[in-house]
C-alpha positions in Angstrom: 119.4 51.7 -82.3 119.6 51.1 -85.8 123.6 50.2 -86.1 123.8 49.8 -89.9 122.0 53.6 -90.0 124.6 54.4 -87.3 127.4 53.0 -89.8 125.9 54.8 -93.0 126.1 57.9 -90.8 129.8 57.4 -89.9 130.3 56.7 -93.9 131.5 53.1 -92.9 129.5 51.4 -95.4 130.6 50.9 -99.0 128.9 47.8 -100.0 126.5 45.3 -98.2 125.5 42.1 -100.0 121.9 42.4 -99.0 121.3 45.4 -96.7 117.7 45.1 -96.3 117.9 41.4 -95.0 121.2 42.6 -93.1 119.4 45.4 -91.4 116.7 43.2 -90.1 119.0 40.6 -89.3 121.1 43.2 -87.2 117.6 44.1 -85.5 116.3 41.3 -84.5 119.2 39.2 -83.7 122.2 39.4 -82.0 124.5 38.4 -84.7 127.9 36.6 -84.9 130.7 38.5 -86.9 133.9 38.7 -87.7 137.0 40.5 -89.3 140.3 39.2 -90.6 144.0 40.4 -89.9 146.6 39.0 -91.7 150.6 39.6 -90.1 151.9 41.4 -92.7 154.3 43.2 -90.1 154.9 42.8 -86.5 152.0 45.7 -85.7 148.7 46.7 -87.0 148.7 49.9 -88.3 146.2 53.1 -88.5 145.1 51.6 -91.8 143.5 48.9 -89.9 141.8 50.9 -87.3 138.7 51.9 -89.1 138.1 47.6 -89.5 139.0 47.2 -85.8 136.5 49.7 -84.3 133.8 48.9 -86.6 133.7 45.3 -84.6 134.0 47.4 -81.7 130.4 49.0 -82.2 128.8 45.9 -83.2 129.9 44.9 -79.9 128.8 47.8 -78.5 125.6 47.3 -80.0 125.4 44.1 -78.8 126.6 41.9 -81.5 129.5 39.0 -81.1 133.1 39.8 -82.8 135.0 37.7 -83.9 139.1 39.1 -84.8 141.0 36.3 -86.7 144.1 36.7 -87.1 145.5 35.3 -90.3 148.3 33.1 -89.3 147.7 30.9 -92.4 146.4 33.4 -94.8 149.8 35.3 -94.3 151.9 32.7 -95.3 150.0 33.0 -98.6 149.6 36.9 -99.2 146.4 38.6 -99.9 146.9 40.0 -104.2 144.0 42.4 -103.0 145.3 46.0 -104.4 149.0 45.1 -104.9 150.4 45.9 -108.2 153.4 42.4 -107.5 153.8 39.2 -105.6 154.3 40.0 -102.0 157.6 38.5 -100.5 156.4 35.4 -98.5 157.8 35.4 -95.1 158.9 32.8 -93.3 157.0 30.7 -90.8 158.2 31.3 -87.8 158.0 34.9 -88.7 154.2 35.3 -89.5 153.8 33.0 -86.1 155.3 35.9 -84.1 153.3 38.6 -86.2 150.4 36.7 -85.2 151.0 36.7 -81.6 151.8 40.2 -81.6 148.8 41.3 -83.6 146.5 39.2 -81.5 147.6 41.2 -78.5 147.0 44.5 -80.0 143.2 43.4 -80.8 143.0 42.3 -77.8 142.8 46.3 -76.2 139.7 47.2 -78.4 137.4 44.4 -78.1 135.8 42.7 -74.5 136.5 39.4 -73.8 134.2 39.4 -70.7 130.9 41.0 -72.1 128.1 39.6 -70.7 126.2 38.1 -73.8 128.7 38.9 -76.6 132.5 38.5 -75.4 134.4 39.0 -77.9 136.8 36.5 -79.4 140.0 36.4 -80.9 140.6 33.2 -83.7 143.7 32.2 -85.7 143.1 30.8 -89.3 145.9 28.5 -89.2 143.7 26.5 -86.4 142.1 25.3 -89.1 144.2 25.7 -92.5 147.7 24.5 -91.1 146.5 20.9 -90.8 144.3 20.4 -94.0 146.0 18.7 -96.5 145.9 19.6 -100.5 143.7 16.7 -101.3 141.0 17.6 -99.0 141.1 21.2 -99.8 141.1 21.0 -103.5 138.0 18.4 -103.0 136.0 20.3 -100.4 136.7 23.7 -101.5 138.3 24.4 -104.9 135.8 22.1 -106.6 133.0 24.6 -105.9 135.2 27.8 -107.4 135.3 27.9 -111.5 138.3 29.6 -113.1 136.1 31.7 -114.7 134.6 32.9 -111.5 137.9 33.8 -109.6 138.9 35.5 -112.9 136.6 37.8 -112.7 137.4 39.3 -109.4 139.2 42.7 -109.3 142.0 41.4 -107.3 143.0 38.4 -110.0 141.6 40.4 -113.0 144.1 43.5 -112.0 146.9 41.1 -111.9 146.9 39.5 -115.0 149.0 41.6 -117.1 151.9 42.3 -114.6 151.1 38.2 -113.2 150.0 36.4 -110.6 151.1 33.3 -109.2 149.0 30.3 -108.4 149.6 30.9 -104.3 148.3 34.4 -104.4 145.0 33.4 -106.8 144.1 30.6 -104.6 143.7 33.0 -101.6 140.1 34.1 -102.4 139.3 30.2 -101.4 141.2 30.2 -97.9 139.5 33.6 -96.8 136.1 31.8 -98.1 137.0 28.5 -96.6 137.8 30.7 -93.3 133.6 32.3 -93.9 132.8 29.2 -94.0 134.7 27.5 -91.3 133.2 30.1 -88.5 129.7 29.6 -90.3 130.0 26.2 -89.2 131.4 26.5 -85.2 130.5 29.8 -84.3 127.4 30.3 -86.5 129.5 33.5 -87.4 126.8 35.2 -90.2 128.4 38.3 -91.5 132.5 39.4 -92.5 133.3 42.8 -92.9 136.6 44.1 -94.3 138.5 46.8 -96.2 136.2 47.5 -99.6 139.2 45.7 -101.6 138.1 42.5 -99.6 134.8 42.4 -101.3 135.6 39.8 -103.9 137.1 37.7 -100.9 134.0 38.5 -98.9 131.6 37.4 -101.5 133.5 34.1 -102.2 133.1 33.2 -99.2 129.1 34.1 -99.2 129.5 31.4 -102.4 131.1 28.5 -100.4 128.3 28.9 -97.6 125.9 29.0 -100.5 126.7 25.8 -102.5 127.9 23.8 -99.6 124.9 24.7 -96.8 122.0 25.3 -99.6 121.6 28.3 -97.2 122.0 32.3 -97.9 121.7 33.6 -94.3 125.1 35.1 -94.6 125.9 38.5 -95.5 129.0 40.7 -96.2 129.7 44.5 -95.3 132.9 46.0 -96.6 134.6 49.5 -94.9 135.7 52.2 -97.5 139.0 52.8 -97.4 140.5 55.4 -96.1 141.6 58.1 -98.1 143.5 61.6 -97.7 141.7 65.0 -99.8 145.0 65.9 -100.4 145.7 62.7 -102.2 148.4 61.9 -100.0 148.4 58.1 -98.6 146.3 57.8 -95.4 148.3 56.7 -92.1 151.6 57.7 -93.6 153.9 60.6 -92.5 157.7 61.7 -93.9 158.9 59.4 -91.3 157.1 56.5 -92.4 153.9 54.4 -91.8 151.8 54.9 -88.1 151.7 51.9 -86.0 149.8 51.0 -83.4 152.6 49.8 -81.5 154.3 52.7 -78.8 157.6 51.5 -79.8 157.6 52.1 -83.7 155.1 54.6 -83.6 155.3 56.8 -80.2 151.8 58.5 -78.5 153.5 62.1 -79.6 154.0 60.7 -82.7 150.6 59.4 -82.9 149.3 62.3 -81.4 150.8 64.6 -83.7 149.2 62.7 -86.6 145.9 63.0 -86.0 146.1 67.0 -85.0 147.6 67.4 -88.2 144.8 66.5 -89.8 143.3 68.5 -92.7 140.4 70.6 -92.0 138.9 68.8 -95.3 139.3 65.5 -93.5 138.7 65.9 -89.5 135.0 65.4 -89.7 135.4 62.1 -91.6 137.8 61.0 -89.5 135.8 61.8 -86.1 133.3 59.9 -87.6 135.2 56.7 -88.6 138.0 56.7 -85.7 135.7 58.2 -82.4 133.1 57.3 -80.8 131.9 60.7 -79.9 127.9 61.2 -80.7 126.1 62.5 -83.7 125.4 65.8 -81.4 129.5 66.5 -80.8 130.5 65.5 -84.1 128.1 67.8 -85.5 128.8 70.5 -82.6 132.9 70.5 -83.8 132.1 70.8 -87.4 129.7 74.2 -86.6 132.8 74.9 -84.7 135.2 74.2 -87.3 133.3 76.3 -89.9 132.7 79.2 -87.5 136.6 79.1 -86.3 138.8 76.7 -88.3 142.3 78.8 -86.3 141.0 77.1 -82.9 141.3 73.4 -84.4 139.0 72.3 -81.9 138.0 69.3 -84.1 141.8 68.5 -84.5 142.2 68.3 -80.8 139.3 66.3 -80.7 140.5 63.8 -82.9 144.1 63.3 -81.4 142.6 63.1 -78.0 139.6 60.7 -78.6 142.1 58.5 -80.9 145.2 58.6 -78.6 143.2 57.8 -75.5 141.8 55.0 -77.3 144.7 53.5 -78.6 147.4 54.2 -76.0 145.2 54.9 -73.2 144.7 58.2 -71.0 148.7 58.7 -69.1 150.0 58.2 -72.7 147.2 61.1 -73.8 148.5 63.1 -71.1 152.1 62.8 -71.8 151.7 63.6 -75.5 149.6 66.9 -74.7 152.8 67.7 -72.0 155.4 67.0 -74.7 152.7 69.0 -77.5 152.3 72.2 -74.9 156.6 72.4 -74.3 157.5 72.1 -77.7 155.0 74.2 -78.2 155.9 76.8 -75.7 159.8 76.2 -75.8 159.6 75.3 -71.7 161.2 71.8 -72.0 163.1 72.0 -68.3 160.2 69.7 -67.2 160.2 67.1 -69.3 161.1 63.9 -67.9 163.8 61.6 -70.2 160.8 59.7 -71.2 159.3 62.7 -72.4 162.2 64.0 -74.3 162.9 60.6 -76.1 159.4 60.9 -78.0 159.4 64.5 -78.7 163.2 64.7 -80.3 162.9 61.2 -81.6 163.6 62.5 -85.2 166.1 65.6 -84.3 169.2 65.8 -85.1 171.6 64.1 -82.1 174.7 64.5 -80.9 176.5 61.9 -78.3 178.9 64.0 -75.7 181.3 61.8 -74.4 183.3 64.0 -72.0 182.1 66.3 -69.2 181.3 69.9 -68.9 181.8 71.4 -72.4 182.0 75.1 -73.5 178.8 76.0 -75.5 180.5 77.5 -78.4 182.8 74.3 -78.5 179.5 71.7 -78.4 177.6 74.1 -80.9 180.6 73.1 -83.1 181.1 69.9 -82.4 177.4 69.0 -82.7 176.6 70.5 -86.4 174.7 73.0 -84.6 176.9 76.1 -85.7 179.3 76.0 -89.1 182.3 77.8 -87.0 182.6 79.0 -83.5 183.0 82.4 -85.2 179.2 81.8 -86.2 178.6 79.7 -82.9 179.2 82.9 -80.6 176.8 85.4 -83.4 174.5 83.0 -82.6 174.6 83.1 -79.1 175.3 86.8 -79.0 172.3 87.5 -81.3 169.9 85.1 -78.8 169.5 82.7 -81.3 170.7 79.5 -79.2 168.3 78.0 -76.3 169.9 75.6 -74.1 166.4 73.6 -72.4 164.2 76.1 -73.4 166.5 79.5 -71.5 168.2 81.8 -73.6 171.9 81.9 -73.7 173.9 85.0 -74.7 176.9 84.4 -72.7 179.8 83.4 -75.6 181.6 82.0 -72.3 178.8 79.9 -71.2 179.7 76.2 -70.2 177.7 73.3 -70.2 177.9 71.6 -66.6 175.5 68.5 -65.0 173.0 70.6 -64.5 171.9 71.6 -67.9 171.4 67.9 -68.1 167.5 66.4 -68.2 167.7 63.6 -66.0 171.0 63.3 -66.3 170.8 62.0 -69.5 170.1 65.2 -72.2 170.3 68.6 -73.1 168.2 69.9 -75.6 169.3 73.0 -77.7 167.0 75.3 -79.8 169.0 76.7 -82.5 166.3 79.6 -83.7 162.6 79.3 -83.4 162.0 75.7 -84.8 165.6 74.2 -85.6 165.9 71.5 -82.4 168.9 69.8 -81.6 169.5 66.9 -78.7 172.6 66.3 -76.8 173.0 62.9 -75.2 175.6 62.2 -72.6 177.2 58.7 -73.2 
C-alpha cells in the first residue's frame, strides 16, 4: 500500500518537505514518527483527532509512532495561530494535563504491536533538566533572528507582540525533532498545518547539527467547517474527548449533525472505513441526502472509536427515545446525558400534583395555563400523555428513582430531579 497516496486520498496532506524522498522512504522502510501534544487543557479535544489517527495508520501500515506529550512545551505556549500571549499555567497544572492526555493517547495507538509498538514520550524528559547555558549554546546558536522572523507564527505576532518565551518555542519543538532523531532514530513529525514553521525548524537543527537531511516533515490541514463555523465546537462549547466534559450523546450528536457539505471529508479524515464505503455513502448521499446514511456513519465509526462500542450503543438508545418520545426505559445513566443541558428542576418533597410542579418548575407561567396545557395534551410526563388536570406525581413516575422527565410540546424538555 502506498500510505502517503492513502493520506492524499483522505485529504490529510497539506505540505510534505520532500514527498518524493518521503514516499520512498515510507516504502521501503519502516519508519519512526511522531506527533506532539501539548496540555493546554485537561483533555484532548476533536481538533486533535485528525493528528491522532493519522499516527494511527502509519501504525497500521506498519510504521512506529511516536505521541509526545508536551509537558515542557506547555509551560511555554505554542504563538502558532493565536492572535495574544497565552496565559502560562502553572506547573503542577500542565503535569496533571499531561498525565491525563497521555492516557487518552494511549486508547488509539498499540503498545504491543509486534514490530512497531507504539510509544508514548513526554518532552520535559528531556527539556526540564537542561539548563539556559546549554540550550542557548547547543540550540539557539544555530537559529538566526532573521530566520525565526520569518515564520508565520512570529511574523503574525509582531504588531499585536510577542514575548521572548513564546518566540523561543520554535527551538524547543526543533530541539524535541532533534532529540528523538538522536534515541529513537524518529525520521519524520507531522502536525497541524500551522506547525509547519516548527516542523521545519526542527528539519534545520537535524540539518546543521548531523550534516544529514534524512528527515522529513508532513503537516495535517486543519479542519475546517463549509459553513464557516469553528470545527469541533457546538452552542454548548468545545468537544472533548473526555466522557465527562463531553458525553458519547453529546459526541454522538456532533458528528450526525454534520453538514451534508462536510460528511464525506470527515469520513475520510476521522474513519477508517475503505475507499469502496466512503465512496458507496457519498452515491448514497447524493441519491438520498433525507436518509443521512453518511451521517450515521460518521457518528457510529467515530463514537465507537473514541468511546468504544457499549458507549455507541447507549448514545443510539438515548438518540432513538428522544427521538421517539419513549424515555420510560432509559436507565439514570441514560437520562443524565441526554437532558444534560435541559432545563432542571430539584423536588424536594414527595408526591406533587402535576399542575403544582408544572408551576413550580418554570414549565407552565400559571396553573391557569398549567391545566390548558395538560387539557390540550401538550404535557408528557416520561414520554405518556397526561390530560388529567388532577394527575399527581407519585414514586412511580420516577426513573430509577431518581427523575422524571416532562415534555412540554413536541421538543421543549424539562427534567425533574428528586433531592
Amino acid at each position: 500500500m502506498d500510505l502517503l497516496a492513502e493520506l492524499q486520498w483522505r485529504g490529510l496532506v497539506n505540505q510534505t518537505t520532500d514527498e518524493d524522498g518521503l514516499r520512498k522512504l515510507l516504502n521501503e522502510e519502516r519508519v519512526t514518527l511522531y506527533c506532539g501534544f501539548d496540555p493546554t487543557a485537561d483533555s484532548l479535544h476533536i481538533g486533535n483527532l485528525a493528528a491522532i489517527l493519522t499516527l494511527r495508520r502509519f501504525q497500521q501500515a506498519g510504521h512506529r509512532p511516536i505521541a509526545l506529550v508536551g509537558g515542557a512545551t506547555g509551560l511555554i505556549g505554542d504563538p502558532s495561530g493565536k492572535k495574544s500571549e497565552r496565559t502560562l499555567n502553572a506547573k503542577e497544572t500542565v503535569e496533571a494535563w499531561s498525565a491525563r492526555i497521555k492516557e487518552q493517547l494511549g486508547r488509539f495507538l498499540d503498545f504491543e504491536a509486534d514490530g512497531n509498538p507504539a510509544k508514548i514520550a513526554n518532552n520535559y524528559d528531556w527539556i526540564g533538566p537542561l539548563d539556559v547555558i546549554t540550550f542557548l549554546r547547543d540550540v539557539g546558536k544555530h537559529f538566526s533572528v532573521n530566520y525565526m522572523l520569518a515564520k508565520e507564527s512570529v511574523q503574525s505576532r509582531i504588531e499585536t507582540g510577542i514575548s521572548f518565551t513564546e518566540f523561543s518555542y520554535m527551538m524547543l519543538q526543533a530541539y524535541d525533532f532533534l532529540k528523538l532523531y538522536e534515541t529513537e532514530g524518529c525520521r519524520l513529525q507531522i502536525g497541524g498545518s500551522d506547525q509547519w514553521g516548527n516542523i521545519t525548524a526542527g528539519l534545520e537543527l537535524i540539518r546543521k547539527t548531523k550534516g544529514e537531511a534524512r528527515a522529513f516533515g508532513l503537516t495535517i490541514p486543519l479542519v475546517t467547517k463549509a459553513d464557516g463555523t469553528k470545527f469541533g465546537k457546538t452552542e454548548s462549547g468545545t468537544i472533548w474527548l473526555d466522557k465527562e466534559k463531553t458525553s458519547p450523546y453529546e459526541f454522538y450528536q456532533f458528528w450526525i449533525n454534520t453538514d451534508d457539505r462536510d460528511v464525506i471529508r470527515y469520513l475520510k479524515y476521522f474513519t477508517f472505513l475503505s475507499r469502496e464505503e466512503i465512496e458507496a455513502l457519498e452515491q448514497e448521499l447524493r441519491e438520498a441526502p433525507e436518509k443521512r446514511a453518511a451521517q450515521r456513519a460518521l457518528a457510529e465509526e467515530v463514537t465507537k472509536l473514541v468511546h468504544g462500542e457499549e458507549a455507541l450503543r447507549q448514545a443510539i438508545r438515548i438518540s432513538e427515545a428522544l427521538f421517539s418520545g419513549d424515555i420510560a426505559n432509559l436507565t439514570a445513566a441514560e437520562i443524565e446525558q441526554g437532558f444534560k443541558d435541559v432545563p432542571a428542576f430539584v423536588h424536594e418533597g414527595g408526591d406533587v400534583p402535576l399542575v403544582e410542579l408544572l408551576v413550580s418548575a418554570g414549565i407552565s407561567p400559571s396553573k391557569r395555563q398549567a391545566r390548558e396545557d395538560i387539557q390540550n395534551g401538550a404535557i408528557y410526563v416520561n414520554g405518556e400523555r397526561i390530560q388529567d388536570v388532577g394527575a399527581v406525581l407519585t414514586a412511580e413516575h420516577r426513573l430509577e428513582g431518581r427523575f422524571t422527565v416532562i415534555r412540554r410540546g413536541k421538543k421543549k424538555y424539562y427534567l425533574i430531579r428528586y433531592a
